[in-house]
Residue, then its C-alpha position, 0 to 999 in steps of 0.5 A: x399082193x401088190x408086187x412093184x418093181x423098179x423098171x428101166x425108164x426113158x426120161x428127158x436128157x438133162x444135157x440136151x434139154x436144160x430146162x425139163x419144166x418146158x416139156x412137162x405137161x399135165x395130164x392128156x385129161x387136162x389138156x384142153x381149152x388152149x393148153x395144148x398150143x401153150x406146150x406146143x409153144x414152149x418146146x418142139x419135144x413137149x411131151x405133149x406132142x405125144x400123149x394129147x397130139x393134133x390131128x390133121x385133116x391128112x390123118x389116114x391109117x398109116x400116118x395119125x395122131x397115134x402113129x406119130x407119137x410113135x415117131x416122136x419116141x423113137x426120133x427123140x430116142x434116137x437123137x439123144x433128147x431121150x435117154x434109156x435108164x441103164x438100170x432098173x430104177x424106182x422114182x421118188x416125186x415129191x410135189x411141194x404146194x400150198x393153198x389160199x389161206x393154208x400151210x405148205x404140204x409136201x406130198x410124198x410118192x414114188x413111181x414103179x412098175x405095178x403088176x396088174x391086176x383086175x379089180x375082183x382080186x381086190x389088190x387095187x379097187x377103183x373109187x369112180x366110174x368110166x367112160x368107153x370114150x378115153x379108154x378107146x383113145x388111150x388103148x389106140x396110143x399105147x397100141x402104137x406106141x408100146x410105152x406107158x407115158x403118163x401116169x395111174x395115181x395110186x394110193x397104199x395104205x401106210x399108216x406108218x408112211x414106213x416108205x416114205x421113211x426108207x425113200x427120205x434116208x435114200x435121197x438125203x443128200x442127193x441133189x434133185x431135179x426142180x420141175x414146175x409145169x406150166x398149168x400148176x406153176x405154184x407147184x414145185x416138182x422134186x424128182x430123184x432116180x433111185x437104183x440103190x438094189x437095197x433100198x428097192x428091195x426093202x420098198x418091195x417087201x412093204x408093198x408086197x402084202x398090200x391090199x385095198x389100193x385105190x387109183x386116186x386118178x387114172x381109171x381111164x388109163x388102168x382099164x386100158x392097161x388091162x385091155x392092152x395086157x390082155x390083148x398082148x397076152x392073147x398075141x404072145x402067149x409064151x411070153x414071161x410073167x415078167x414080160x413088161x406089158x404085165x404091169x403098169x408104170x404108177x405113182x404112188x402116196x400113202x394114204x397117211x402121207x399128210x400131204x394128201x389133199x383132195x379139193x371139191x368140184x363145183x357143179x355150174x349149171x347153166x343153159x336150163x331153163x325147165x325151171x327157174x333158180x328159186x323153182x328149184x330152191x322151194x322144191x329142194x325144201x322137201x328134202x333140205x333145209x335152206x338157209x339164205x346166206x349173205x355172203x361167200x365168206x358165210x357160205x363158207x362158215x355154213x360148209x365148214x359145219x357139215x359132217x358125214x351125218x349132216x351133208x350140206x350143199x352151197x347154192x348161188x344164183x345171185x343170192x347164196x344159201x346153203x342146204x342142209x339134207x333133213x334125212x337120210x330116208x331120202x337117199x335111202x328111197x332113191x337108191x336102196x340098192x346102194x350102200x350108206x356110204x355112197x347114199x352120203x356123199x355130198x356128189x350123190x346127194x347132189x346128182x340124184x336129189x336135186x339135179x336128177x329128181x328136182x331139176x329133171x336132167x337125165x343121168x345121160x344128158x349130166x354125162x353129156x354136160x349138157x347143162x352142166x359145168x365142172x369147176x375147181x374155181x369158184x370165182x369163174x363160176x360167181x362170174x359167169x353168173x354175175x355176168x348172166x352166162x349161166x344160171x346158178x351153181x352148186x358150191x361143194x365140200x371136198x369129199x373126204x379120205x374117209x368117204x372114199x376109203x369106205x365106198x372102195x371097201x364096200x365095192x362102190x364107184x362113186x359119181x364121176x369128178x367126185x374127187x380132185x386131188x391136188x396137184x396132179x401127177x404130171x407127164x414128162x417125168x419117165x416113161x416105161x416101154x412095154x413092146x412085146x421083148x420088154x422084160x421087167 
C-alpha cells in the first residue's frame, strides 16, 4: 500500500525573498562544473548553500559543510526568509517545457510525505544501481540537519491520471507561484499549496492501493531515507508510526501523465588508447551490423527505426555509422543469468558489448569514469572530437517507459544513467522536518 500524507513544509518566505528563482537549485547531484558559485552569486539564501555547501580548510567535527547547513535552516527560520506551513499541506508542481523540434509538455505531479518502505515489499522499486559514496554524504546532511531538502522523483500508476484530475479542479483559479531555476531556465516552474482536508483525502484514497512505484530519480537519496529511518527507529524506539522520520518528502507524476519525458545519455569515450576507433568498428562486426552514415541528420533517421527487438547504437569518431545488434544470443551468452528485458536495453548492450568485451574496460574503471563521459548534449561530445579531446562517442536512444516498467517488474536495476528524465525536480520549492518530535 503506498500511504501519502500531506505535511507541514518550510518554504521560502515570498514577503522577504520577492524573487524564489534566485534561491532555487538543482539538485545536489547537478551542481557541479561552476554551478555551485553560480547560485551562491545570485543570493546569500541559495538553497544551495545547504544541500551541496563548501567545505573549508577549517572544517573540523563540530563546525563542517553539514553542521552549517544546519545553521542556515535555523538562522533562516528564525529570520523570517523561512516560513513553517501552518498546516498540513500537499504541493501541486507543475513543470511547463519543450524540446528541439517538439511541442510544449506539462508535466504534472504533486509533493507528499511517502511512508517508506524497503524495496522487498514491493511498494516502490528501483530501476538503477548505486553507489556507497552519495549516500554516506546524504545521510551525514540529513543526520545534521534533521529535514529532507531535495526531492525522490516518484512515479505511480494511473493510467486514468484520476489525480492529476482532482489537483487540476483544486488549483483552478488559484493563482501560482512562476519559478525558473537558473540551469533549466527554459523550464517554467508552476507551484501551489493545497490544504483543502477534502481534496487531500480524496489524493490519499487513490495512492492508498498502489503498488509498483518507481523512483524516476533519487535512489541515492531514498536509500538514505531508509538508513536514516532505521537509525532513528533504533534511538527512539517509542516513537510513533506517524513520527516524521518514517516517511519521505517526494514528488510524484503518473506514469500516464503525457508530459513524461526521458531523454538518452550518450557515452564520450576519450583518453583510450587500447584500440583505435575503426579497431573497435571492425570487432563490433561480430555482434552488429555497421552501416556508415553521412551525416547527424541520417544517424538520426537510422536511430529512429530501432525497436525493442532491433536496438541500434550511433558511433561517431569523425565519420558516423550506426550499429544494429544482429541477435539477441549475444546478450544471452554474456549475462544468462539476467532477464530478456535487461539483456535489450540499449545501455546493456552497450556496456557489456562493446565497452566491456570489445574495448576492455573493466566494469570498475566505467564506475570510475575513467575513459568515459556522460552527456545529454550532443554537440559537446561532436566538438570535443572535432577539436581531438576525445576519441569517439556512442550517440544513444532514450530508453523507454515500457523498458523501464518491465526490468522494475522483474526485479532489475538497470545500468547507472540509464535514464534522463527531463526536467529535473528542483530543490527550493519545501522542505519537510523529520527531528525526532516531528509527527506527520
Amino acid at each position: 500500500m503506498a500511504y501519502i500524507s500531506p505535511f507541514r513544509g518550510i518554504r521560502y518566505n515570498p514577503a522577504v525573498i520577492e524573487d524564489i528563482s534566485k534561491v532555487v537549485s538543482q539538485p545536489y547531484d547537478r551542481i557541479r562544473y561552476g554551478l555551485q558559485d553560480k547560485y551562491y552569486a545570485q543570493s546569500d539564501y541559495t538553497i544551495a548553500k545547504i544541500i551541496k555547501g563548501k567545505s573549508l580548510d577549517s572544517d573540523s567535527q563540530e563546525d563542517n559543510v553539514y553542521t552549517r547547513s544546519r545553521g542556515y535552516i535555523d538562522a533562516w527560520l528564525d529570520q523570517g526568509v523561512m516560513i513553517r506551513e501552518d498546516q498540513p499541506a500537499l504541493y501541486v508542481l507543475q513543470q511547463k517545457f519543450s524540446l528541439p523540434g517538439s511541442d510544449i509538455y506539462t508535466r504534472k505531479g504533486f509533493i507528499a510525505a511517502f511512508e517508506i518502505s524497503t524495496f522487498d515489499e514491493g511498494v516502490v522499486l528501483p530501476h538503477e544501481r548505486t553507489l556507497s559514496g552519495p549516500k554516506i554524504d546524504r545521510l551525514k546532511l540529513t543526520r545534521a540537519a534533521e529535514t529532507y531538502f531535495g526531492q525522490i522523483f516518484m512515479l505511480y500508476p494511473d493510467e486514468k491520471n484520476n489525480i492529476n484530475a482532482i489537483l487540476d479542479n483544486a488549483i483552478a483559479g488559484m493563482k501560482p507561484l512562476v519559478i525558473r531555476d537558473l540551469y533549466e531556465s527554459d523550464v517554467e516552474q508552476r507551484f501551489w499549496v493545497i490544504t483543502d482536508s477534502k481534496t487531500i483525502d480524496k489524493v490519499r484514497a487513490e495512492m492508498a492501493p498502489k503498488r509498483n512505484l518507481i523512483i524516476a530519480d533519487g535512489h541515492h537519496r531514498y536509500e538514505t531515507a531508509i538508513n536514516f529511518r532505521d537509525s532513528m527507529r533504533s534511538l527512539h524506539p517509542d516513537a510513533p508510526g506517524k513520527a516524521a522520520f518514517n516517511y519521505r518528502m517526494v514528488t510524484l507524476v503518473s506514469t500516464s501523465d503525457p508530459g513524461l519525458v526521458i531523454l538518452p545519455t550518450h557515452r564520450l569515450i576519450h583518453s583510450y588508447s587500447k584500440l583505435s576507433s575503426k579497431q573497435v568498428i571492425e570487432k563490433a562486426k561480430a555482434y552488429f551490423k555497421v552501416i556508415p552514415l553521412s551525416d547527424q541528420s541520417a544517424l538520426k533517421l537510422a536511430l529512429m527505426e530501432a525497436t525493442t527487438e532491433s536496438p541500434r547504437i550511433g558511433f561517431y569518431d569523425g565519420s558516423y555509422a550506426v550499429l544494429i545488434l544482429k541477435s539477441p544470443e549475444a546478450m544471452a551468452e554474456i549475462a544468462p543469468d539476467r532477464d530478456l528485458a535487461w539483456r535489450m536495453l540499449d545501455v546493456s548492450i552497450l556496456h557489456e558489448l562493446l565497452i566491456q568485451r570489445i574495448m576492455g574496460l573493466s566494469k570498475e574503471s566505467v564506475e570510475r569514469k575513467e575513459n568515459i563521459d556522460y552527456l545529454r548534449d550532443l554537440k559537446d561530445g561532436y566538438n570535443r572530437i572535432d577539436n581531438g579531446n576525445a576519441n569517439f562517442m556512442f550517440v544513444l536512444n532514450p530508453t523507454r517507459m515500457g523498458q523501464v516498467q518491465k526490468c522494475t517488474s522483474v526485479g532489475e536495476k538497470m545500468p547507472q544513467k540509464s535514464t534522463d528524465f527531463y526536467p529535473k525536480i528542483i530543490s527550493g520549492l519545501v522542505a519537510m522536518p523529520v527531528g525526532p518530535k516531528e509527527v506527520i
